[in-house]
C-alpha positions as CSV (number, residue, x, y, z in Angstrom):
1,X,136.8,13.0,78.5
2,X,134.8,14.5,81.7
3,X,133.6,17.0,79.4
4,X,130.8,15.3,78.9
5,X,129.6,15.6,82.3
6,X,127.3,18.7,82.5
7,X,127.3,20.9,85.4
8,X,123.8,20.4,85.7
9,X,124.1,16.6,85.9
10,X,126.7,16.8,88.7
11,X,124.5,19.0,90.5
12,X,121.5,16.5,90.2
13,X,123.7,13.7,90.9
14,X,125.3,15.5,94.0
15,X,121.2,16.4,95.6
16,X,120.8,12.5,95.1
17,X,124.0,11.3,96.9
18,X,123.0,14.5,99.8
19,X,119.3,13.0,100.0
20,X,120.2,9.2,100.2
21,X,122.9,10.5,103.2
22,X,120.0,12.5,104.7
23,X,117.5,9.3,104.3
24,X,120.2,7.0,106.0
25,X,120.9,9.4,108.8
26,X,117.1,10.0,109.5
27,X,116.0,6.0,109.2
28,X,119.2,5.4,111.9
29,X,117.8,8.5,114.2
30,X,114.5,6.2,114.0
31,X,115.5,3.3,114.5
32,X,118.3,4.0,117.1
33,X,117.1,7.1,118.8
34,X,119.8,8.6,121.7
C-alpha cells in the first residue's frame, strides 16, 4: 500500500514538517525572548 509513497515525497514532506518546526521555534524566540 505505502508503496506508493516515493522516497523523494517523504523527503519533501519531512523539509516541510522540519521548516514549519523551525518557523514555530523562531516566531516563539521572538515573541518570548529569554
Amino acid at each position: 500500500m505505502f508503496r506508493i509513497l516515493d522516497s523523494r515525497m517523504v523527503m519533501k514532506m519531512m523539509m516541510t514538517m522540519i521548516t514549519k518546526m523551525n518557523i514555530l521555534i523562531a516566531v516563539g524566540h521572538l515573541m518570548n525572548p529569554s
